[in-house]
C-alpha positions, 0 to 999 in steps of 0.5 A, a space after each residue: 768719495 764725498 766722505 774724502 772731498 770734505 777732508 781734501 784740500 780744494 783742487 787737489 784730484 781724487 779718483 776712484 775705481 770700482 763702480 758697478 751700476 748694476 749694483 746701485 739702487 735703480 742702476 744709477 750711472 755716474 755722469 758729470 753732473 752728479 760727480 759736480 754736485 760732490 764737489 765744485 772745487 775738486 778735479 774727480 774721476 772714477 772708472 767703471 768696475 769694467 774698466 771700459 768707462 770712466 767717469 769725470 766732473 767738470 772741473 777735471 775737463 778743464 784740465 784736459 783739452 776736451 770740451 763740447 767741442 769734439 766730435 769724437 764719439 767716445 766722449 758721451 754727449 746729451 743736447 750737445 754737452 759732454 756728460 762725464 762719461 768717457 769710453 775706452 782707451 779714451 779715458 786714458 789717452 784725454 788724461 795722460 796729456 792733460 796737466 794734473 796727476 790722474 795721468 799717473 794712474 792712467 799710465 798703469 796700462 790698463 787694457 793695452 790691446 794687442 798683446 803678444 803672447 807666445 803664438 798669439 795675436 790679440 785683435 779688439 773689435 767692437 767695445 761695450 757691444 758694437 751692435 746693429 741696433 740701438 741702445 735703449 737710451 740712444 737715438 743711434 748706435 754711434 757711441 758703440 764703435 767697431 776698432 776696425 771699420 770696415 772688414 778689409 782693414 780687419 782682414 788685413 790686420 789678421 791675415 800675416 799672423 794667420 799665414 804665419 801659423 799664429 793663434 788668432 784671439 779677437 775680442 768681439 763685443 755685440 752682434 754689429 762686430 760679430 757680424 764682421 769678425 765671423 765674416 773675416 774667419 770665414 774668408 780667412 779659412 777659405 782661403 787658408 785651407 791648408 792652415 794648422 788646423 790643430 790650432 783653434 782660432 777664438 772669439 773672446 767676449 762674444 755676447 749679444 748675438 743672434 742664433 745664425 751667429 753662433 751656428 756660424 762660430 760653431 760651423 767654423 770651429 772656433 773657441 769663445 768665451 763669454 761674459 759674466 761681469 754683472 756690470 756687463 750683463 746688465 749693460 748689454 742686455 737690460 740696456 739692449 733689450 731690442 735684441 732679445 724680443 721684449 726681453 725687458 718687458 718680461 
């Protein structure tokens, strides 16, 4: 990026995509303080290999409408301060109504959500590991959002297309989301007994649980599929180590 900013002409908008902290001596993550000492003239965004964080300086947060101001948790802050690291659909959404061309790439539609597929309903719940304890760098585990607060919102959202005969798919990322998703299958399925019981309902991206949490997926027959990305194996592991014993420290 620095290789690109010395031959760019000031205020013109560079982006990158790719970068996988997992893969950095020390596990370095880009913040907006190190993104500001490569350039002070230059509007830079770079989004995670995951696709789940993006990364911007500060001259590409005065072409947007966030500052220091939002309460909205996915825009990291430190001491009160926004850091540059932006989750989620939010990095799409503070970008597209901003004035400068980094809307165009977020137009692409990456990690559209809710997708229909044949006689599947696509469901998100949890992003980057909603979890019931804290990351390591974190004083609470207010950054990492459940998609639907409580379970009757996700009860409600799944149940029509669950009566109706469809595949159900949610992507469920930490113990905090499966906690609700496994409880919402269970009432789901006690109260369709009768359902299609050829069709396997699933649970995409399931990681960071506990063991009562995936007897309890087998118990209700539901398919999962996990995570192999090394961004995201260290992410949520190294980073929430709590959950494994002191797997850090061994």
């Amino acid at each position: 990026m620095l290789e690109v900013v010395n031959t760019a002409e000031n205020g013109v908008c560079i982006s990158g995509f790719g970068y996988d902290s997992s893969l950095v001596d020390e596990h370095l993550e880009l913040d907006k303080d190190l993104l500001d000492s490569v350039s002070k003239t230059n509007p830079l965004f770079v989004v995670n290999q995951s696709e789940h964080l993006a990364y911007l300086d500060s001259e590409a947060y005065k072409r947007t409408s966030i500052d220091d101001s939002t309460t909205d948790p996915h825009y990291f802050k430190r001491d009160g301060k926004l850091t540059g690291v932006v989750a989620e659909a939010n990095w799409t959404s503070c970008l597209i109504s901003s004035s400068h061309p980094f809307r165009e790439i977020c137009c692409l539609g990456w990690r559209i959500s809710g997708k229909l597929d044949g006689q599947t309903k696509r469901f998100n719940q949890g992003f980057t590991a909603a979890v019931n304890e804290p990351y390591l760098d974190y004083e609470d585990n207010s950054y990492w959002t459940l998609d639907y607060p409580t379970s009757d919102v996700l009860y409600k959202a799944i149940r029509p297309w669950l009566h109706e005969g469809w595949q159900i798919i949610i992507h469920c990322n930490g113990d905090r989301a499966a906690d609700q998703v496994l409880e919402v299958y269970d009432t789901l399925f006690k109260k369709y007994p009768d359902r299609d019981l050829s069709i396997m309902h699933r649970i995409e991206h399931l990681t960071v649980t506990n063991k009562p949490q995936v007897e309890q997926t087998k118990d209700l027959g539901l398919g999962t599929g996990h995570t192999s990305t090394p961004w995201a194996t260290y992410t949520i592991t190294v980073k929430y180590y709590r959950v494994f014993d002191g797997f850090r420290d061994s």
